[in-house]
C-alpha positions in Angstrom: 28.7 -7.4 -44.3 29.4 -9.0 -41.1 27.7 -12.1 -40.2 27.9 -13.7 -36.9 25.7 -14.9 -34.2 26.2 -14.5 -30.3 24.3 -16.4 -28.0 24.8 -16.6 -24.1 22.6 -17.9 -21.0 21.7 -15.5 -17.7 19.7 -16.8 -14.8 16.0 -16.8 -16.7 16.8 -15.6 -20.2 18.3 -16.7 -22.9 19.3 -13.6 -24.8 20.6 -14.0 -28.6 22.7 -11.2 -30.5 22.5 -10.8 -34.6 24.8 -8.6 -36.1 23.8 -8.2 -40.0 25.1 -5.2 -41.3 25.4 -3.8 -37.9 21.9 -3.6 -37.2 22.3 -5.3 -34.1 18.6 -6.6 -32.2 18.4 -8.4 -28.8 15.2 -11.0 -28.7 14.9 -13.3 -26.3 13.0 -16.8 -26.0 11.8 -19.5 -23.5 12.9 -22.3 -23.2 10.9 -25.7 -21.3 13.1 -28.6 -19.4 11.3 -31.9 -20.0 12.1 -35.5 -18.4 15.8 -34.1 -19.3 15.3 -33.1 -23.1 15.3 -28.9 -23.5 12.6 -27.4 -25.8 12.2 -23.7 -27.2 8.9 -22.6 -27.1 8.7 -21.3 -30.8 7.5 -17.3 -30.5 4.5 -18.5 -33.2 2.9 -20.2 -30.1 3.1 -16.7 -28.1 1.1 -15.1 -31.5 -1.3 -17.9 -31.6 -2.6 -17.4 -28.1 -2.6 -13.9 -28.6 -4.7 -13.9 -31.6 -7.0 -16.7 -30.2 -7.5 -13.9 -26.9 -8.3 -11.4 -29.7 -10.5 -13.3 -32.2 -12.3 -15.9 -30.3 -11.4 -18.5 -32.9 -8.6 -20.4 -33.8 -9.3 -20.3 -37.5 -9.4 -16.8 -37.5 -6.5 -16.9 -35.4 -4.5 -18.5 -38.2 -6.0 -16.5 -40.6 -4.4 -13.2 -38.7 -0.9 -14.6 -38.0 -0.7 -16.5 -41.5 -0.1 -20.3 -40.7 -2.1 -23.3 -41.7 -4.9 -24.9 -39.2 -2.9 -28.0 -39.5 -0.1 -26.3 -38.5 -2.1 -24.7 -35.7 -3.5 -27.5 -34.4 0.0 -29.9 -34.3 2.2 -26.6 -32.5 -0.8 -26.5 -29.7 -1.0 -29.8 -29.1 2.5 -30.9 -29.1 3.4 -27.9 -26.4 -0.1 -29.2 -24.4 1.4 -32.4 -24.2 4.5 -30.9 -22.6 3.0 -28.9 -20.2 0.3 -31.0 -19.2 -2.4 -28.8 -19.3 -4.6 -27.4 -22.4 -3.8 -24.4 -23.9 -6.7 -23.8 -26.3 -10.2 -24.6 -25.5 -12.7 -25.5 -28.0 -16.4 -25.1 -28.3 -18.2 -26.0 -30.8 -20.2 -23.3 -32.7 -18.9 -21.0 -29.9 -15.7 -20.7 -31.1 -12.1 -21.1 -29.1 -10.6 -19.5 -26.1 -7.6 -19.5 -24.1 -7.7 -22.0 -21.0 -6.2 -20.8 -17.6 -2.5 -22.3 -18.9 -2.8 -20.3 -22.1 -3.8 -17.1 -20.7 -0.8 -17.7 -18.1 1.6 -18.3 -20.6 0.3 -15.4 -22.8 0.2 -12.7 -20.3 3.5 -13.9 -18.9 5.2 -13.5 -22.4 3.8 -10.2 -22.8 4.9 -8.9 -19.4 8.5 -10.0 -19.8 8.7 -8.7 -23.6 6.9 -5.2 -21.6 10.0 -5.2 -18.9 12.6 -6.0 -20.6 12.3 -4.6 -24.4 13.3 -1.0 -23.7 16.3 -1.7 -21.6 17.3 -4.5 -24.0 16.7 -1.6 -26.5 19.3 0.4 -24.7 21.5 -2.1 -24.6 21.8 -2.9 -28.2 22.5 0.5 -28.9 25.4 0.7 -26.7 26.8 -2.4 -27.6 26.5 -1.6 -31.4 28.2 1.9 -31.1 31.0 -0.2 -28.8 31.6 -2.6 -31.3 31.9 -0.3 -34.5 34.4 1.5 -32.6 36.3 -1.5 -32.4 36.2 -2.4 -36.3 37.1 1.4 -36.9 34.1 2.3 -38.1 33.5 6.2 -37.5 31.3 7.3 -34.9 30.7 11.0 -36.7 27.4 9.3 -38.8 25.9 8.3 -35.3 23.6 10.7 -33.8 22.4 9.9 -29.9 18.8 10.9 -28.3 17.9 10.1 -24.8 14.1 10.2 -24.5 10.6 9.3 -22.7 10.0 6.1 -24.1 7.0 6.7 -26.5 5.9 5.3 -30.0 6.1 8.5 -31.6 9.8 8.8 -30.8 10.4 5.1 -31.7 8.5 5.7 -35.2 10.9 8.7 -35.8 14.1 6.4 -35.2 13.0 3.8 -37.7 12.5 6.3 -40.1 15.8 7.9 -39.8 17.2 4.2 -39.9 15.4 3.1 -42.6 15.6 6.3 -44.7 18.7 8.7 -44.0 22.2 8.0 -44.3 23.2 8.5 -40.2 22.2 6.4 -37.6 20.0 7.5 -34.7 21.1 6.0 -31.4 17.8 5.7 -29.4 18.0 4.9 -25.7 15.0 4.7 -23.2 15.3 6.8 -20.1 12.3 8.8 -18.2 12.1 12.5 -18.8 14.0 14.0 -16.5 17.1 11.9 -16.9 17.4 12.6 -20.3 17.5 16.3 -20.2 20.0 15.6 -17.8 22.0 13.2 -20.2 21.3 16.2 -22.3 22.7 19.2 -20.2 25.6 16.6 -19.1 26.2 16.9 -22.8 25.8 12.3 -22.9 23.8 13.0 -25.7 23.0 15.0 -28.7 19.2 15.6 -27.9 16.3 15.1 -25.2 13.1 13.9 -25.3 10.3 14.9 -22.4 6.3 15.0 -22.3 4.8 17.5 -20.1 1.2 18.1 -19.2 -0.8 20.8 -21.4 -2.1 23.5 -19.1 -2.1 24.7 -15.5 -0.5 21.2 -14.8 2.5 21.7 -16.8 3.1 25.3 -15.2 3.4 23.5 -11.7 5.9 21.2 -13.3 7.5 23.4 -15.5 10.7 24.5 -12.7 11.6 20.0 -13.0 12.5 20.4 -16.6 13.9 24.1 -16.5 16.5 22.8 -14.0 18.3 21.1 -17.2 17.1 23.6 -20.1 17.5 26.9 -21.2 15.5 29.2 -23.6 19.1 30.9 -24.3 20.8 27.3 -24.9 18.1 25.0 -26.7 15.4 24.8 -29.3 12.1 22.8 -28.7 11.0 20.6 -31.2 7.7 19.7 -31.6 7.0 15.5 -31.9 3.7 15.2 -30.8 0.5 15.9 -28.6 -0.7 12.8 -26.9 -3.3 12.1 -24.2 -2.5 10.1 -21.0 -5.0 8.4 -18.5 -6.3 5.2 -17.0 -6.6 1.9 -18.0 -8.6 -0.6 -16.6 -9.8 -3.6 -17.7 -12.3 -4.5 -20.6 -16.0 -3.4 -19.6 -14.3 -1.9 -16.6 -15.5 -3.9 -13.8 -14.5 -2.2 -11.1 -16.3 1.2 -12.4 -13.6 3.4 -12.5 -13.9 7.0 -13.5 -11.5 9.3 -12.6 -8.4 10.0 -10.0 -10.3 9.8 -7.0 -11.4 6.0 -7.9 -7.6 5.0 -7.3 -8.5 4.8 -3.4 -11.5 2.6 -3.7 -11.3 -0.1 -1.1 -9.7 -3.2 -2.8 -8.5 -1.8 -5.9 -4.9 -2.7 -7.1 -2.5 0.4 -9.1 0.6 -0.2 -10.6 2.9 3.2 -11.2 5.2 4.1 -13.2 9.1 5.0 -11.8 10.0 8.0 -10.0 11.5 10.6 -12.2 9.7 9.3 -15.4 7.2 12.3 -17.2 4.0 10.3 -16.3 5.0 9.5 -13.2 5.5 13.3 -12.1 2.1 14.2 -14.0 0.2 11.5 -11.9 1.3 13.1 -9.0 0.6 16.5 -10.0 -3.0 15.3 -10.7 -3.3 13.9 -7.4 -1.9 16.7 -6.1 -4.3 18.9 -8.2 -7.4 16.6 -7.3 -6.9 16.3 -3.4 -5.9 12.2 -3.7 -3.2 11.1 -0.8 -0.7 8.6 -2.3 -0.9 7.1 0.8 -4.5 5.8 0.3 -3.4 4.2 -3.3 -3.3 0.7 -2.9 0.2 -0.3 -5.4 1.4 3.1 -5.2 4.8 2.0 -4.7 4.5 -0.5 -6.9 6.6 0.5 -10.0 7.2 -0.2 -13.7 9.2 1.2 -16.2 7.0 1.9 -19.6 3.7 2.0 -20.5 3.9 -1.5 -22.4 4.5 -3.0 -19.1 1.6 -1.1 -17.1 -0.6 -2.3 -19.9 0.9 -5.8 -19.8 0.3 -5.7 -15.3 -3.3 -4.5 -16.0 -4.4 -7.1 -18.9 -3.1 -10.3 -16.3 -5.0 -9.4 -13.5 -2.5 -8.6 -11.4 -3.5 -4.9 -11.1 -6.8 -3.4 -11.7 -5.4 0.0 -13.0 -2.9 2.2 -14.2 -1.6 5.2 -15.8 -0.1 5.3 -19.5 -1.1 6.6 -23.0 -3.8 5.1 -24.8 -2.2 3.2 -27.9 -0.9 0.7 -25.4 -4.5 0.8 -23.8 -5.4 -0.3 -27.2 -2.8 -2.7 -27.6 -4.2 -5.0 -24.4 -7.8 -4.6 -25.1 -8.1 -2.4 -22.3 -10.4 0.3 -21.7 -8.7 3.8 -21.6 -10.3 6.7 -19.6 -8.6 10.3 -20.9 -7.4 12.2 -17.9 -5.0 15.0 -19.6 -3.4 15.8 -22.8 0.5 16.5 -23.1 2.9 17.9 -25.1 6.5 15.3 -26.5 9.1 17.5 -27.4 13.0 17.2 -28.2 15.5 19.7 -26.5 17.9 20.5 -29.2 21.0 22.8 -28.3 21.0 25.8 -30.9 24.3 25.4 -31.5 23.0 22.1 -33.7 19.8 23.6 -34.8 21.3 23.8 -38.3 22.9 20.4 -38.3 21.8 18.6 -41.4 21.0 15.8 -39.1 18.9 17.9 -36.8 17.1 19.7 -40.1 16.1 16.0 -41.9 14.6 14.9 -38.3 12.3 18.2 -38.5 12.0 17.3 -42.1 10.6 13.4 -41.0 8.3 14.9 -38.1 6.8 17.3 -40.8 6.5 14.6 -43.3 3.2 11.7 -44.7 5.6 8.5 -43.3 5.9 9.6 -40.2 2.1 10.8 -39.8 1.0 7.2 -41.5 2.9 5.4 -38.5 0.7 7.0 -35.9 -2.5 7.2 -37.8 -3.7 4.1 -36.2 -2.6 5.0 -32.5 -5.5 6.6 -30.8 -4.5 9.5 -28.6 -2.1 11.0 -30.9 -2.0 14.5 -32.7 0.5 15.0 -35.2 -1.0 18.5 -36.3 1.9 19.7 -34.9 4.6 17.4 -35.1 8.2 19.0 -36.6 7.6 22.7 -35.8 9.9 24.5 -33.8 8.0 25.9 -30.7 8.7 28.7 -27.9 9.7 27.8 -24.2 6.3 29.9 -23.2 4.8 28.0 -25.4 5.2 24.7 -23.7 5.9 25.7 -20.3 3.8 28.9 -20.1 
């Protein structure tokens, strides 16, 4: 076992590196300057506020994240006193909620852990292979998938991890680039969502560019549903595409060349909405966690993403368009063990138990190998 522990400053970010039995994981934390004394803001503070948005009382706050109200109660107002401003308010018989520097701090937390975890993701996985090739370990038992970023995909690498005997190299990249990691031959598989439908047909020639029915098997992961999300009660009465131009309403996209963004424009396309009239058009992120994370602080009214991150930022999701989340496996590995105990995991009760509680999701499906007509008409 190899024990050691890397740590290193950047500009905003303090990033720490654990290596336990190479499983290596990138975090990062914040860190408060004080009348010259540094503090870490302890990550049980960010799950506090959290749980006070969610339950409307600290008690049951504590309750859900499993510390005492004693404990509680000394964290808040020791980091209160060093910010100068409450956190936490209290009311009594009505509960708590979080004050304007609690909310801040909260939605700022969630935004950066939104940005920054898929790339940080990436990262970890590069560094990890980099590093066992340097303590000549092998890299045959490493297996390498560029995909969509999605939770189903995500699920299926912890269950390899957890429960086979390679390792599945996971790294983040938007559709399109990862069937071209794939036809580059940079990795072993790709993942991609496309629209179900008429829409998919239009988009079908984006993704054919880098696949062939002669060269690569479809794998089935999942059917999932995409839309808008706006906030709780959804004040500014959106209901469909055609809402996006309403005078004074903020949208926050995803980046060019990533599945949902080329389905959002094919639905504006499809639905007669100029980009042009889309207030934050051009304004870009880079997952769905982040879009969720924009949406939830205010500082955009709407956007586009899948509804289990909808759900995780108590926002209100409104379906626009089911999809289909595939891998693109050549067939030249079709009958690679590794490639038949993946099928095996999509077909099997752990992986269908890790989505059960994601709205949106259909796993009916998940693990069967499908036609190119199929999914591309």
């Amino acid at each position: 076992m190899l024990k050691s522990q890397l740590i290193w400053d950047l500009p905003d970010l303090k990033y720490e590196i654990k290596f336990i039995n190479m499983d290596i994981k990138i975090n990062f934390h914040w860190q408060l300057s004080h009348h010259g004394e540094t503090y870490n803001i302890d990550s049980v503070l960010f799950q506090m506020l959290e749980a006070v948005q969610t339950e409307g009382s600290l008690k049951k706050a504590t309750d859900k994240i499993g510390v005492s109200y004693r404990f509680a109660w000394g964290l808040l107002n020791k980091w209160q006193d060093l910010l100068g401003q409450p956190l936490v308010l209290l009311e009594r018989g009505r509960g708590a909620k979080l004050a304007p520097a609690g909310e801040k701090l909260m939605h700022g937390n969630r935004h950066l852990a939104a940005t920054f975890s898929p790339e940080l993701d990436n990262f970890s996985t590069q560094f990890k292979r980099d590093f066992e090739s340097i303590i000549n370990r092998s890299e045959a038992d490493g297996f390498n998938i560029f995909a969509s970023h999605g939770l189903a995909v995500g699920a299926l690498r912890d269950l390899i991890n957890q429960q086979s005997d390679f390792q599945l190299d996971l790294h983040f990249h938007g559709s399109l680039e990862s069937l071209r990691a794939l036809s580059n031959g940079d990795c072993h598989i790709a993942g991609f969502h496309i629209p179900v439908g008429e829409l998919g047909h239009h988009l079908k020639h984006d993704y054919l560019d880098n696949l062939s029915e002669d060269n690569h098997q479809l794998i089935y992961v999942v059917r999932r549903n995409q839309g808008l999300m706006v906030a709780a009660g959804n004040p500014k009465q959106i209901r469909d595409i055609h809402s996006l131009t309403k005078p004074g309403l903020t949208f926050i996209n995803r980046q060019a060349d990533s599945g949902t963004r080329l389905l959002l424009d094919q639905l504006l396309l499809a639905n007669n909405v100029p980009a042009s009239q889309i207030n934050g058009y051009r304004h870009e992120e880079f997952t769905h966690m982040a879009v969720a994370a924009m949406v939830a602080s205010g500082a955009a009214d709407v956007g586009f993403g899948i509804a289990p991150m909808a759900d995780k930022f108590n926002l209100e999701f409104i379906p626009q368009v089911w999809e289909h989340y595939c891998l693109a496996v050549p067939k030249k590995l079709i009958d690679d063990e590794r490639v038949q105990e993946i099928i095996a995991l999509l077909k099997g009760e752990a992986f269908d138990d890790k989505l059960a509680g994601f709205s949106g999701y259909d796993t009916g499906r998940s693990g069967e190998l499908v036609s190119f007509s199929e999914i591309f008409g």
